[in-house]
C-alpha positions in Angstrom: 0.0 0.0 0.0 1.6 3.2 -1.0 1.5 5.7 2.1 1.8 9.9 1.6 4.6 11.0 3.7 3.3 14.1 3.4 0.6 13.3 5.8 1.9 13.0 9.7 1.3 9.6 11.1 -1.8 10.2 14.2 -1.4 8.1 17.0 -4.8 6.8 18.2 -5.7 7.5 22.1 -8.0 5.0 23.8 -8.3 7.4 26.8 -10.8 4.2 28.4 -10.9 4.4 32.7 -9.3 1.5 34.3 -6.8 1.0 31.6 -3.4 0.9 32.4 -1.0 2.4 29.7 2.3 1.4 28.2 3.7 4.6 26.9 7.4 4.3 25.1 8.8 7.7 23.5 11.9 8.5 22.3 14.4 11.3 21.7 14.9 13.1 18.5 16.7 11.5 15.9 17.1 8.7 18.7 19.7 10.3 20.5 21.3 9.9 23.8 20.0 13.0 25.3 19.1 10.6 28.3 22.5 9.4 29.0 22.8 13.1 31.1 21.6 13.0 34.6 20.9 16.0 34.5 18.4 15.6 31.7 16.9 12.7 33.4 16.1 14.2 36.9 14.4 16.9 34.5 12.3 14.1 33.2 12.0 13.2 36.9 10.8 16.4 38.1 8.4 16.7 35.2 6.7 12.8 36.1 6.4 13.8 39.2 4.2 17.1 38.4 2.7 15.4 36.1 1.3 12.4 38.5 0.2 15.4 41.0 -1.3 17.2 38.2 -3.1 14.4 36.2 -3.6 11.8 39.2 -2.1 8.7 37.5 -0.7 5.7 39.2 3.3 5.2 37.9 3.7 1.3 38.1 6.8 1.0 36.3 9.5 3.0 34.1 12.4 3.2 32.6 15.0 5.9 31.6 17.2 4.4 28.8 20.0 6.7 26.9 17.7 7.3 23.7 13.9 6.4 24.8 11.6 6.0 27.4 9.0 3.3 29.2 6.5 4.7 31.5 3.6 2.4 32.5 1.0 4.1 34.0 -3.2 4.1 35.3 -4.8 7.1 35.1 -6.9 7.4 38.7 -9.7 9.6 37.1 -12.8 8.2 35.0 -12.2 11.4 32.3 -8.6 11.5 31.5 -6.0 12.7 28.4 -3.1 10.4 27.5 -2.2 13.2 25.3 -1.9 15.8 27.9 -0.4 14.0 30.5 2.5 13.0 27.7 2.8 17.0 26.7 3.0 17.9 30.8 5.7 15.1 30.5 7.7 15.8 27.7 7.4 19.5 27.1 9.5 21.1 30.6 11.6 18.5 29.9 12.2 19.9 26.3 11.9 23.9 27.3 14.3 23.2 29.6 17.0 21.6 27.8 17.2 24.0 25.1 17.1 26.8 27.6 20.2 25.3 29.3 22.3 24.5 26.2 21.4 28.2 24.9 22.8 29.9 28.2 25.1 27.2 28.9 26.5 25.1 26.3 25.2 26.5 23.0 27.5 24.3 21.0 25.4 21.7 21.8 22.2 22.5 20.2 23.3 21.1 17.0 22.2 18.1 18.2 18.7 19.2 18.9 18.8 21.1 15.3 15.7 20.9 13.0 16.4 23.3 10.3 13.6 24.4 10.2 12.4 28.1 11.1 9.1 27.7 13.3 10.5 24.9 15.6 14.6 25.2 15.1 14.8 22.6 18.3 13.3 19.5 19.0 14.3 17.4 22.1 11.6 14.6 21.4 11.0 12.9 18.1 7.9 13.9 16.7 4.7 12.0 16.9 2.6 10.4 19.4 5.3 7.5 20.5 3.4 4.3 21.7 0.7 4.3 23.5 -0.6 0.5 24.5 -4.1 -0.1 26.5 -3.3 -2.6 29.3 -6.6 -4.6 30.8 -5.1 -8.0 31.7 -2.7 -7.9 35.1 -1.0 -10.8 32.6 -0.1 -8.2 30.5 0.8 -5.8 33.4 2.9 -8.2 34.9 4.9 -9.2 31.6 5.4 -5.4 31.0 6.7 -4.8 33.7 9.6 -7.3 33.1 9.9 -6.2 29.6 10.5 -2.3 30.9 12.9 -3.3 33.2 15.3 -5.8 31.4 15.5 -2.8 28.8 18.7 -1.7 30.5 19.8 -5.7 30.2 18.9 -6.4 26.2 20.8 -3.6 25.7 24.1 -4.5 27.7 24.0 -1.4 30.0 23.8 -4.0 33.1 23.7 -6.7 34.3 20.6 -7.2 36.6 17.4 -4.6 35.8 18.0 -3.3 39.8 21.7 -2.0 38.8 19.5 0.6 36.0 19.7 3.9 38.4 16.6 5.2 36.4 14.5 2.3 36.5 11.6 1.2 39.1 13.1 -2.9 38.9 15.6 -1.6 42.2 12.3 -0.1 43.7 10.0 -3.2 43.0 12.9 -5.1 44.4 12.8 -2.8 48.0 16.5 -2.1 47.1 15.7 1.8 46.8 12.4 3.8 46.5 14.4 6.3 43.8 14.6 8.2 42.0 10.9 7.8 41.9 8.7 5.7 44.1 5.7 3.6 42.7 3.0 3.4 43.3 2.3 0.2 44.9 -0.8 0.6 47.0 -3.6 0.3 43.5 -1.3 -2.0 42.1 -3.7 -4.5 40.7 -1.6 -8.0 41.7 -2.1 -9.1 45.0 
């Protein structure tokens, strides 16, 4: 089937309450922008206002050097994956570009577009995944897959030696750099 690449792909929401969500985006170009810790405790700080802001549950994550797994359950019957991605991504983005501007303007040629109206883009464009999760099966086999990430890719080991990853935390090893949220977790 031929396909018009002029037309930008639309990633379909299913914004359904009681659905968990397996949300996986990645950075532009699929560069390491995530290999920083600064950058990643400004993804931290921007989950974190986003879970106050959006009441969702975070169940599992993972910060790898070029993406992104977040699995989250939105608490609320009336919810938007969309705008709980966009209170996610976007500090995270404004901020990064505002810091290599003052600070190390060299390195926005990384971040480069070309183009006039958005010169800088920290996230590759588009939706990312977003994957309804009924079945605590599913849940439960996500949850491995999220955190052995780290482990296909040869950055550990063990998914508990990943700093930015909730296997240590699901482990009781350490509750950071974000804690889970265990208490509505669905398994008992």
């Amino acid at each position: 089937m031929w396909i018009d690449d002029r037309v930008s792909k639309r990633c379909k929401r299913h914004n359904i309450p009681g659905h968990a969500h397996e949300l996986t985006f990645s950075c532009y170009r699929n560069r390491s922008f995530l290999s920083s810790t600064r950058t990643c405790n400004l993804l931290v700080d921007a989950i974190q206002r986003a879970r106050v802001k959006y009441d969702f549950s975070l169940w599992a994550y993972v910060f790898m050097p070029d993406h992104v797994h977040l699995l989250i359950c939105p608490r609320q019957e009336s919810y938007s994956i969309s705008s709980i991605l966009q209170a996610i991504k976007q500090p995270v983005s404004f901020k990064a570009v505002g810091y290599l501007k003052s600070e190390k303007p060299d390195g926005l040629v990384q971040l480069s577009t070309g183009q006039k109206a958005q010169p800088y883009c920290f996230w590759q464009k588009g939706g990312g995944y977003d994957r309804n999760i009924t079945s605590v099966d599913t849940i439960i086999s996500m949850v491995r897959y999220i955190h052995n990430n780290p482990v296909r890719r040869g950055l550990v080991k063990v998914p508990d030696d990943w700093y930015y990853s909730s296997a240590a935390c699901w482990s009781s090893i350490r509750d950071e750099p974000m804690i889970i949220d265990k208490d509505d977790w669905p398994v008992t």
